[in-house]
N, C-alpha and C positions, 0 to 999 in steps of 0.2 A: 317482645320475643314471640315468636309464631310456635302453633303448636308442634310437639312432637308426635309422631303417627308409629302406632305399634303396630308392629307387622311380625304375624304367627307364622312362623317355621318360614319365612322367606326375607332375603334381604332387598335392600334399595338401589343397590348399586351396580344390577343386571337388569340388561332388557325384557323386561316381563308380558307374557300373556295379560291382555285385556277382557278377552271373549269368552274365560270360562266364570267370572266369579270367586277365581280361588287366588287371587293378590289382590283384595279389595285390605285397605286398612280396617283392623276389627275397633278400634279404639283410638281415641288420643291421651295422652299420658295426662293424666292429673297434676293440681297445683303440688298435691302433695311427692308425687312418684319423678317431677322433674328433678332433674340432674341438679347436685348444689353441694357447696363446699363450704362451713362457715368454720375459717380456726383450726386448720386442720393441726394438726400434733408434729406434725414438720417444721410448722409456724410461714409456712409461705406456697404459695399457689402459682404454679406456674400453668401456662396455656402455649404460648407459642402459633398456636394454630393445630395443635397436635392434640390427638384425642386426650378429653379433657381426665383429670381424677374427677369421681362425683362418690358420693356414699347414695344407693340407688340398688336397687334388685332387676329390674329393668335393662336388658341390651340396648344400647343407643350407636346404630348407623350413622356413619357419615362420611364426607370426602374431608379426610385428615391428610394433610402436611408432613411427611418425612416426621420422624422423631428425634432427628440430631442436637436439633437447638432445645428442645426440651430437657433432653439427656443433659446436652452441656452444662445446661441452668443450671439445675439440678446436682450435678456434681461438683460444680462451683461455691453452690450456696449451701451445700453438707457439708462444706469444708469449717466452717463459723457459724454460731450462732447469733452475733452480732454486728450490725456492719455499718461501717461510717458512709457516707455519700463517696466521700473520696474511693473507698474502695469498690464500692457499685458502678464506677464510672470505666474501672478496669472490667469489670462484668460486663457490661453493654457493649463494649469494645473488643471483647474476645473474638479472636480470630481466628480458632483453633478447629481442624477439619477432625470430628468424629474418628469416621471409617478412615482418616486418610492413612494411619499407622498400620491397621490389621491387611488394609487393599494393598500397599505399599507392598508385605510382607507373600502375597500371595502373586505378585506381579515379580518379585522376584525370586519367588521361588520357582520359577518356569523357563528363569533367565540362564544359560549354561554358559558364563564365561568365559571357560576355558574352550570352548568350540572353535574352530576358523571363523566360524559367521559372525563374531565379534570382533572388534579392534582393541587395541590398549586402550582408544579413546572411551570405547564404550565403556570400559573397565572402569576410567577414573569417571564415568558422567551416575554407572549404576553407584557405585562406590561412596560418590557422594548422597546420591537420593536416598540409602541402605541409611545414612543418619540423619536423616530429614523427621525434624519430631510432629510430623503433625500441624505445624505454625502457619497460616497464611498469611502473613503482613506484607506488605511490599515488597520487601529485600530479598522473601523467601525463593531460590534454586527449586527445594522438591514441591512448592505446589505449582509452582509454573509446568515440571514433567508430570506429574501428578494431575493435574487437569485435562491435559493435552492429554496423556495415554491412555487415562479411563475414556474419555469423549471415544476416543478411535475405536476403545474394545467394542464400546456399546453400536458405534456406527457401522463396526466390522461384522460384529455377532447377528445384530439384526436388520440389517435392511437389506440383507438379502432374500427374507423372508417377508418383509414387511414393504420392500420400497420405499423410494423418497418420500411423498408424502406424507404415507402414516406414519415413516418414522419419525419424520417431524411434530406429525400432530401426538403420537405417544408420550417424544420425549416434553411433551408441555403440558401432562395430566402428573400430578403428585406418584401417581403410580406406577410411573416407570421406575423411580428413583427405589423403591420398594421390591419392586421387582428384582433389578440391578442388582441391590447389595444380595441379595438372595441364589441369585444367578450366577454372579461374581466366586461362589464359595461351592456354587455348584458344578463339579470335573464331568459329571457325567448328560450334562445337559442339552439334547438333540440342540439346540440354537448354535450352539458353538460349530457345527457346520454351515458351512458353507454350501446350500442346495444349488449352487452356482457352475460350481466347481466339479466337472463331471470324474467321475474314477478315484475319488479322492475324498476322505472325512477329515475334516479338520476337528481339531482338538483344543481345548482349552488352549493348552502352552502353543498351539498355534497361532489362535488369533489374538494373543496374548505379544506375543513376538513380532508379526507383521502390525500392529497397534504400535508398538514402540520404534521400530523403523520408522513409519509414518508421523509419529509425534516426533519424534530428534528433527528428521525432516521439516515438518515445519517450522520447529522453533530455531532452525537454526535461520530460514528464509526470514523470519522474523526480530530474531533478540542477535542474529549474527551468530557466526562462529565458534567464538570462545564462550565453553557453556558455564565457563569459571562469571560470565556477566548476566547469566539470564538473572532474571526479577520479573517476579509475578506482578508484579505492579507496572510492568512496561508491558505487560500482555493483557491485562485487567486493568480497564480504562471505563471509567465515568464520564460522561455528558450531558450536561445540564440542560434541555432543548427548552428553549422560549417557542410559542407558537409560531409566532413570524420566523423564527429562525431557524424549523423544519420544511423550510422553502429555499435553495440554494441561489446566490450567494449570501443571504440572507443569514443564516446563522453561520460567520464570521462576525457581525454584528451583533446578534443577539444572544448567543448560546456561550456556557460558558465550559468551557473543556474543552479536547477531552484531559482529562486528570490521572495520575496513576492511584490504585485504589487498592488497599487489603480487601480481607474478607470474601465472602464467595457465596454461593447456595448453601444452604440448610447449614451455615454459620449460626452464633451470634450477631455477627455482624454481617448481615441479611444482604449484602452488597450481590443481586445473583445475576446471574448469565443466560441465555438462551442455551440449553444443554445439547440444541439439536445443532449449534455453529462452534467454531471452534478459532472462532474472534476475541470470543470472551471480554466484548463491552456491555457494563452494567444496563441490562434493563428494568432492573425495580431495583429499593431497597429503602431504607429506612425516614419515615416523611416526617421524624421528630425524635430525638432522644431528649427525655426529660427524666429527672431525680427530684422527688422531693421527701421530706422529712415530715410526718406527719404531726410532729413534733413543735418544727417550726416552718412549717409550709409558707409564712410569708417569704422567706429565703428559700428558694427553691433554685435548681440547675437544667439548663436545655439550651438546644441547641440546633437549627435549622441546616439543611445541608445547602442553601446557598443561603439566603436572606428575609428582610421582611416584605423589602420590595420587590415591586413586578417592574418598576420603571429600569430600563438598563441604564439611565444616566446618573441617577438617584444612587450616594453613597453607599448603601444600605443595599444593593441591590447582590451584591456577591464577596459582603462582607464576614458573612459565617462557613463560605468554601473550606478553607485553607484549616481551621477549628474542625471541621465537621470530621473530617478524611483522617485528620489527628488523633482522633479521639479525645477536642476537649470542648471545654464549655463554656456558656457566658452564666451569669447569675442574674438569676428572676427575679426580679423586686418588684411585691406588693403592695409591702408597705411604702407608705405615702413618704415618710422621712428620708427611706433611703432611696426614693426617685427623685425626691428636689436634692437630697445630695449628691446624686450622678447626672444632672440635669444637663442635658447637652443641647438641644435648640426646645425652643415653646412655637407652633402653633398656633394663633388664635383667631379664631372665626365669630366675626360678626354678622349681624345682619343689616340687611337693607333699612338706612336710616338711622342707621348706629350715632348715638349724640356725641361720642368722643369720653363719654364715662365709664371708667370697667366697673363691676359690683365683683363681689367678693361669692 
């Protein structure tokens, strides 16, 4: 682990003066003043990527990760004090969107049904999203509008201000998302204009309103028509790219999806998206879930999201897809017994000059 650098009365995370002397680090933090957690009285340590808990007098900077999945954990694993594997495996698989209840509730409370500028269709599409609890799984209706309308707000609020590019390059620092939920709750926020837009200030419930125009529009270009069939998993698509087959026609061959996929950013189930498109195909997400019992760790659970192998022809090579997307698992065996008792082909390599005797 590298040092950590104490920095008096200024933080890390600003462009700083060089030339005077006065952001020079005064210190580095001692063995003893580092950050650390042994046993804490909750009984379990969560990180996430999100600023960590430490018992420490010391402020510690850093570029931290959204708090959603931390929260989640967290509120998950308050619910019991004890827990089987089995039920930890519904934990690593939660699909459940934080902010997506409180944002839901302020995206409709801007919305005036009874207006002309609504249809009865709109009526039965808000009507239904009004009971959307939060869930992202595949089958889910509100995170499919739910996705789509926040992206629009965020694209509508700021790149007028900001332009294409940096609104791209923004929305791929942790600290847009931070910003956002902050933004989102705030009516009086010069951003919500539009500096575009000559003789005219727009307002939250404005770009709140043309956001959801624009999202119904696409998703209908996309999921069709009847929004009684949208599914966030026919919008949220995963693909497995082989090297060779980020070369076109070549991954027809080698790559495997695209898949329909739960989960989302700053999930539990880390399944995230490019926040600056509105394609919403998986570009990162989780490179192993494993469970073990410390108990009896040679039984242990995990799980690859395609395989062991790299070869495409190789059984093995996109035998843990269809598990992984599920949320289930295969079982890790360490012990030696229970590997010759699942023993499914042996391997064995000699060497040059091999007399034809195996030894033991």
């Amino acid at each position: 682990m590298g040092k950590i650098p104490y920095r008096k009365g200024f933080r890390g995370n600003q462009i700083l003066r060089g030339d005077n002397g006065l952001f020079e680090y005064e210190r580095y933090f001692t063995i003893e003043e580092n950050p650390g957690l042994i046993n804490p009285d909750r009984g379990y340590i969560v990180t996430t990527n999100y600023r960590p808990e430490y018992k420490g007098k010391l402020p510690i900077d850093g570029y931290w990760q959204p708090s959603e999945r931390y929260e989640r954990i967290s509120q998950l694993l308050d619910r019991q004090d004890k827990w089987t594997l089995k039920e930890l495996k519904a934990i690593q698989f939660d699909q459940h969107v934080v902010t997506g209840t409180w944002m839901r509730d302020i995206l409709l409370s801007h919305i005036k049904v009874d207006s002309t500028f609504y249809t009865q269709r709109d009526r039965d599409i808000l009507k239904k999203f009004k009971n959307w609890n939060g869930e992202s799984k595949k089958s889910s209706f509100g995170s499919a509008l739910y996705h789509m309308w926040t992206h629009y707000i965020g694209k509508y609020a700021l790149e007028d201000e900001l332009g294409p590019e940096r609104f791209i390059a923004y929305n791929k620092v942790a600290d847009f998302w931070n910003f956002f939920k902050s933004f989102l709750k705030d009516e009086r926020n010069i951003f919500w204009d539009n500096i575009k837009t000559e003789n005219n200030k727009e307002s939250r419930g404005d770009i709140i309103n043309q956001a959801y125009r624009k999202a119904i529009s696409v998703l209908e270009k996309r999921l069709g028509k009847d929004f009684q069939n949208w599914r966030w998993g026919e919008l949220h698509t995963v693909e497995y790219a082989h090297p060779l087959g980020k070369v076109k026609p070549l991954n027809y061959i080698f790559n495997l999806g695209p898949y329909e996929a739960g989960g989302g950013y700053f999930q539990v189930d880390n399944m995230s998206t490019a926040r600056y498109e509105d394609s919403f195909a998986v570009k990162l997400g989780p490179s192993v879930r494993r469970l073990i019992d410390f108990k009896k760790p040679e039984l242990s659970f995990g799980i690859l999201p395609t395989g062991n192998v790299g070869h495409v022809n190789s059984p093995f090579y996109d035998d843990q897809v269809d598990l992984f997307l599920n949320g289930q698992y295969r079982e890790q065996w360490m012990d030696l017994k229970e590997v010759k008792a699942h023993d499914y082909k042996t391997l064995k390599l000699f060497p040059i000059g091999y007399s034809g005797k195996e030894t033991q």
